[in-house]
C-alpha positions as CSV (number, residue, x, y, z in Angstrom):
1,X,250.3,194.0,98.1
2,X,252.9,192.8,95.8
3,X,253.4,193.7,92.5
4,X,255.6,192.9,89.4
5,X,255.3,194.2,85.5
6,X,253.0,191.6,83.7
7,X,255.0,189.2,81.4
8,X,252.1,189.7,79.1
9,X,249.3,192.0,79.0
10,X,246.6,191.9,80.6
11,X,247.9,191.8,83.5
12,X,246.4,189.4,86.6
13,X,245.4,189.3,90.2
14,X,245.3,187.6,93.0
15,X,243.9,187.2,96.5
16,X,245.5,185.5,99.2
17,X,242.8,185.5,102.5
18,X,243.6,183.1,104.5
19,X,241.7,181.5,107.0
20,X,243.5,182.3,110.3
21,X,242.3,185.8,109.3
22,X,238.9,185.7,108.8
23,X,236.9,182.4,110.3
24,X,234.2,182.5,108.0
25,X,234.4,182.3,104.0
26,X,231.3,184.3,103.8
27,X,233.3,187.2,105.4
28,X,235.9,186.6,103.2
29,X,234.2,186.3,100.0
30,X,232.8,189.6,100.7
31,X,236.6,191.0,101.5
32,X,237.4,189.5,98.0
33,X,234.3,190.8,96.1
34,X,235.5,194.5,97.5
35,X,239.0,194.4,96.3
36,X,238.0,192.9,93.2
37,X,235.5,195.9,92.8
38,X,238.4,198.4,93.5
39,X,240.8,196.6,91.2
40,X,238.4,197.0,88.3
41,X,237.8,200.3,89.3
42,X,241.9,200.9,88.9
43,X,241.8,199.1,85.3
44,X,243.2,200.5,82.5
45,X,246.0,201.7,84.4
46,X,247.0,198.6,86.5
47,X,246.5,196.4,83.3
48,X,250.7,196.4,83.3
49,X,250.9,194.6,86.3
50,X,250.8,190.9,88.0
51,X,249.5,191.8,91.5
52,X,249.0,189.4,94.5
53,X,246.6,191.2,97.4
54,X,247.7,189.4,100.9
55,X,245.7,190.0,104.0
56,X,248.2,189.0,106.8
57,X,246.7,190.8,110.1
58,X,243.4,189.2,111.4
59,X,240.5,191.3,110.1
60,X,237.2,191.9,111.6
61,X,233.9,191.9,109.5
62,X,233.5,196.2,110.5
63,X,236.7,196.9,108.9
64,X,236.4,195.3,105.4
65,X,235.5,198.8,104.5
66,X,239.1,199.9,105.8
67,X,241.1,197.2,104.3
68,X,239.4,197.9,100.5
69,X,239.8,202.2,101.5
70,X,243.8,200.8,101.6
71,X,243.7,198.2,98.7
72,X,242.4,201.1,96.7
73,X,245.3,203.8,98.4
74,X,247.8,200.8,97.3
75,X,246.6,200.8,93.8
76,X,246.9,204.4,93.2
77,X,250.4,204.2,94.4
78,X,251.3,201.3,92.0
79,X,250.1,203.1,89.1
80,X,252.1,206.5,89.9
């Protein structure tokens, strides 16, 4: 997770899920609907922020659950 102040508010995000990490885009639209859930969850506080979400490690369909538990860890330690 990467993230910057916002050169005007709102700020946005984005999701980088490549391929090579999950084969098929049904598994990764359900990755992205997840952290998008968990980002709204985070808003009003993250709303000074650009922030780019990058899966790098290969990621199986049982531990999407994990990877948003984190996303949502990450965004608690943006905001403080």
């Amino acid at each position: 997770m990467i993230a910057a102040p916002a050169a005007t508010p709102p700020g946005r995000i984005g999701y980088v899920i490549g391929r090579k990490v999950m084969r098929r885009s049904v598994d990764r639209n359900r990755l992205r609907r997840r952290l998008r859930e968990s980002a709204r969850m985070a808003r009003p506080a993250i709303e000074a922020f650009d922030i780019i979400v990058r899966v790098k490690r290969p990621l199986r369909v049982a531990d999407i659950g994990a990877a948003n538990a984190e996303s949502r860890h990450l965004l608690a330690r943006i905001v403080s």
